[in-house]
C-alpha positions as CSV (number, residue, x, y, z in Angstrom):
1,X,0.0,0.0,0.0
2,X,1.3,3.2,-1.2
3,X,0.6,6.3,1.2
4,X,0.5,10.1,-0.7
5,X,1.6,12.2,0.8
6,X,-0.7,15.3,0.6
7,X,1.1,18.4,-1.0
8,X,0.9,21.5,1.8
9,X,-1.5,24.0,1.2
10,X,-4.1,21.2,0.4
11,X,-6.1,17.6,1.2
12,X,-5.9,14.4,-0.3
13,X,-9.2,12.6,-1.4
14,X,-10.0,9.1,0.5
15,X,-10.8,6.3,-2.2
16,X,-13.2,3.3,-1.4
17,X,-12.2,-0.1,-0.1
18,X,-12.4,-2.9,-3.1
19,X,-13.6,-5.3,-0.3
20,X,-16.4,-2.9,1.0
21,X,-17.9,-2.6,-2.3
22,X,-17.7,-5.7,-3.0
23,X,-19.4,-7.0,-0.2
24,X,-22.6,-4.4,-1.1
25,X,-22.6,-5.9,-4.7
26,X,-22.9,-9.5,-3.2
27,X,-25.6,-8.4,-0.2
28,X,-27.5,-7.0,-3.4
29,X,-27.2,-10.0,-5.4
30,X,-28.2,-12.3,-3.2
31,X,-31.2,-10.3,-2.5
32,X,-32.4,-10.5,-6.0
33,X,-31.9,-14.1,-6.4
34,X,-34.0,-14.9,-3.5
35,X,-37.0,-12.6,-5.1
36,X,-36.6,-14.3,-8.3
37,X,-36.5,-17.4,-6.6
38,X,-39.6,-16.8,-4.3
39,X,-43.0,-18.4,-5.9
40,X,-45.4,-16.1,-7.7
41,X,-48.0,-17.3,-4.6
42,X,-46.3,-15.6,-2.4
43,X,-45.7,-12.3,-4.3
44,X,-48.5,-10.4,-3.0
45,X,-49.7,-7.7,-5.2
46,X,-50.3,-4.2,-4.0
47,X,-53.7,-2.8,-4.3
48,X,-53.6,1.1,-3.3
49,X,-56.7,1.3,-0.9
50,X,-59.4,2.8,-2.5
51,X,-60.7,6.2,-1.6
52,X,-64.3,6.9,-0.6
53,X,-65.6,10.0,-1.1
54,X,-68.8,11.8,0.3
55,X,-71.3,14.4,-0.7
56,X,-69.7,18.0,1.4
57,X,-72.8,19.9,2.2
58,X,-73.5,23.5,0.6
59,X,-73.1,26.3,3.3
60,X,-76.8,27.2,4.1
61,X,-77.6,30.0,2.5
62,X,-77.2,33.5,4.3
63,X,-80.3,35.0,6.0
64,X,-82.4,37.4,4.4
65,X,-81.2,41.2,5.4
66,X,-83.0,43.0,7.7
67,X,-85.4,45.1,6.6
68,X,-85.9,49.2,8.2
69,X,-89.2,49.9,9.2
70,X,-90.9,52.4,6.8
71,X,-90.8,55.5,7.5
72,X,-93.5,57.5,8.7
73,X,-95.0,60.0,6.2
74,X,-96.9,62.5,7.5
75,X,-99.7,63.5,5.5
76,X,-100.0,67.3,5.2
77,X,-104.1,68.2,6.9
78,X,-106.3,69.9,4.2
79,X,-107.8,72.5,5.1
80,X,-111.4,73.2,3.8
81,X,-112.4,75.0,0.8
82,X,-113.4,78.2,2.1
83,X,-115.4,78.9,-1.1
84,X,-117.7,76.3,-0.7
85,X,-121.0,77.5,1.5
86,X,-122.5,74.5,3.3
87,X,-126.1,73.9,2.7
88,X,-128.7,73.5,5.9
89,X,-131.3,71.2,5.9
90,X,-133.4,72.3,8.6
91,X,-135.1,69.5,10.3
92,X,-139.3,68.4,10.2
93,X,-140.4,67.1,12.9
94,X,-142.6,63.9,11.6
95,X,-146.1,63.2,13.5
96,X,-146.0,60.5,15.8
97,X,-149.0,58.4,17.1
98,X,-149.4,59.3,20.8
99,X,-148.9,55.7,22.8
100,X,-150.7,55.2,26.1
101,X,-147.8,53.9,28.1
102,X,-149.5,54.4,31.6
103,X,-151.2,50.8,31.5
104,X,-150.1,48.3,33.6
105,X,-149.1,44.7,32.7
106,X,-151.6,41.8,34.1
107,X,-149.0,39.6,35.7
108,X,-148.9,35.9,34.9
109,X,-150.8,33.5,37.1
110,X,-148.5,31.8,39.1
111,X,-147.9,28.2,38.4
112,X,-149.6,25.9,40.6
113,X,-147.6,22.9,41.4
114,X,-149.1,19.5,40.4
115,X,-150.4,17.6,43.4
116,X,-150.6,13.9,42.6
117,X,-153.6,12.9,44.7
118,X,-153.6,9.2,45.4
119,X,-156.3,7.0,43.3
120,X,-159.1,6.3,45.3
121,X,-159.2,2.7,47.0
122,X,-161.8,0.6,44.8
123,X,-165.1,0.7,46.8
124,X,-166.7,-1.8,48.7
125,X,-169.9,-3.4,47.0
126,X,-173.3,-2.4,48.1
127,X,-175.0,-5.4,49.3
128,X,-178.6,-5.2,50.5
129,X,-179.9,-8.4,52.6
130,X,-183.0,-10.4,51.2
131,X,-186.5,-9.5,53.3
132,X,-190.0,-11.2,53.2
133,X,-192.1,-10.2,50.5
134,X,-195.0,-8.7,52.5
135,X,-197.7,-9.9,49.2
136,X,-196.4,-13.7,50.6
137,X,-196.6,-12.9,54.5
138,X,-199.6,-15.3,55.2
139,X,-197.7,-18.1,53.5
140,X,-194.6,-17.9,55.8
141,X,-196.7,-20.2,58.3
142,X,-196.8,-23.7,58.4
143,X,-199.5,-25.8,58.9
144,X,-199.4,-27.5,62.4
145,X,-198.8,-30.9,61.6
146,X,-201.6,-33.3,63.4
147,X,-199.7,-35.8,65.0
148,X,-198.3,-32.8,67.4
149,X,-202.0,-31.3,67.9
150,X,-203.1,-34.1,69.2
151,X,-199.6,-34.8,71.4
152,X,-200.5,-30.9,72.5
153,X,-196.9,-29.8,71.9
154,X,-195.3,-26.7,71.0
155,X,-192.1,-26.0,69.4
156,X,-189.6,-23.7,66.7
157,X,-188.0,-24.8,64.0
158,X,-184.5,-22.5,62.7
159,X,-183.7,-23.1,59.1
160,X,-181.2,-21.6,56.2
161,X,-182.9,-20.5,53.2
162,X,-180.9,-20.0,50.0
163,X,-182.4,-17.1,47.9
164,X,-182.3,-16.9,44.5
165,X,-182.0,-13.7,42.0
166,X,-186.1,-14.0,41.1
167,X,-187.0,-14.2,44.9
168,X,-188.0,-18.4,45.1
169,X,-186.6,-20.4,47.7
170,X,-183.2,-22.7,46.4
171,X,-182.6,-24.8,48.8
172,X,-183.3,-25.5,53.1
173,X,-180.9,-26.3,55.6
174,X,-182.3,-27.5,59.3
175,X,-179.9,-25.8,61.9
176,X,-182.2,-27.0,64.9
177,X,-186.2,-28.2,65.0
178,X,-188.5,-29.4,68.0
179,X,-189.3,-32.1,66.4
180,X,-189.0,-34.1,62.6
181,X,-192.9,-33.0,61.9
182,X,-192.0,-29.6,62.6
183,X,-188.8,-29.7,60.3
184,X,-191.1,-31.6,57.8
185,X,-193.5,-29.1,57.8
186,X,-191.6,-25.9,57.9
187,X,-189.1,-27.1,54.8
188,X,-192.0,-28.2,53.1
189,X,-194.0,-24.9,53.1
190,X,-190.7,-22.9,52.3
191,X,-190.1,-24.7,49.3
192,X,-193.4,-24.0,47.6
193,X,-194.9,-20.8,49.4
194,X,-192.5,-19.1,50.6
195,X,-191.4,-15.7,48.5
196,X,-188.6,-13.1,49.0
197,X,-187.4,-9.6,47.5
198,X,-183.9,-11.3,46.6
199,X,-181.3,-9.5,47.8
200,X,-178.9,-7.3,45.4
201,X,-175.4,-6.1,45.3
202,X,-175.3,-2.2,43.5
203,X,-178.7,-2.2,42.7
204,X,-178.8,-6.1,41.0
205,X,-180.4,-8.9,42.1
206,X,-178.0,-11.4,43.1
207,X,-178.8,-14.8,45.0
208,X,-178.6,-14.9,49.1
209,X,-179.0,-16.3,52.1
210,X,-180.8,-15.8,55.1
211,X,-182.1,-17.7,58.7
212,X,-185.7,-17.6,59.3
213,X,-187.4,-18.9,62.6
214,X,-190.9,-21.0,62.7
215,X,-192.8,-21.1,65.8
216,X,-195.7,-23.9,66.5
217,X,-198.2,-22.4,68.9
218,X,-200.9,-24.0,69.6
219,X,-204.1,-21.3,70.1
């Protein structure tokens, strides 16, 4: 190795190692023989990301300026026409129908409240009792039955007579006798003789009932 010897006044330039650059040359060569090498598989290929874009919204737009109030005017005041001589219509008094308002006003009933009065209970039937006919009265007596004439013996007989609507004796019910020839006797004569005003209910003729008493005396 052959050292320079750099003149005064001066510097001497530094050359490059022959190993050094060597050794770079290699490192690079070896790097492209183990890309070439390398399968196609695992040679990825780059895809620059894609770019999404969106809409940028439009600045509103600015508000509508402000509007000064109007100014007020004032409107000069007219003054009348002097000229002009204003016409006047003197007023007529129109006739008018007198109206009598010195009457007074009838004032309204007053309004009687309704009273509902109860309805009246239905009423009781008028019933009026049958009676002897007095036209029959000396047919209400038996005849005195001859077995107790000649026995001398006295004695009543009480019965129930049923009445009908025409007056005629229905039917005869013994409630107590003396004797059986006084019953005889006494049911006997009521059944053909005897005659009644029948008895009514309002005013009709309705059939009844009533107890009669027959006394046997001997005279």
């Amino acid at each position: 190795m052959q050292s320079v010897v750099a003149p005064q006044g001066g510097y001497a330039g530094s050359r490059r190692s022959p190993i050094g650059l060597g050794g770079t040359i290699a490192v690079h060569a070896v790097a492209v023989g183990i890309f070439l090498l390398m399968p196609r598989e695992m040679i990825e290929q780059f895809v620059p990301p894609s770019i999404i874009t969106y809409p940028v919204p439009a600045d509103p737009p600015p508000p509508d300026p402000v509007q000064p109030p109007p100014e007020k005017t004032e409107h000069p005041i007219q003054q009348p026409d002097r000229s002009v001589i204003p016409v006047i219509i003197p007023k007529v008094a129109l006739p008018v129908d007198p109206v009598d308002i010195t009457g007074t006003i009838d004032p309204l009933p007053p309004i009687q409240p309704k009273i509902e009065t109860p309805s009246d209970p239905p009423r009781a039937p008028v019933f009026a009792q049958a009676s002897p006919d007095p036209r029959f009265a000396r047919d209400f007596q038996p005849a005195y039955p001859p077995s107790m004439q000649r026995m001398d013996m006295e004695g009543s007989v009480t019965v129930r007579v049923r009445i009908g609507a025409d007056g005629r004796v229905l039917s005869v019910e013994k409630l107590s006798a003396a004797s059986d020839a006084f019953w005889d006797a006494t049911r006997e004569q009521a059944l053909r003789k005897w005659r009644f005003r029948p008895g009514t209910r309002d005013g009709t003729p309705v059939e009844s009932e009533r107890v009669m008493t027959v006394h046997f005396r001997m005279t």
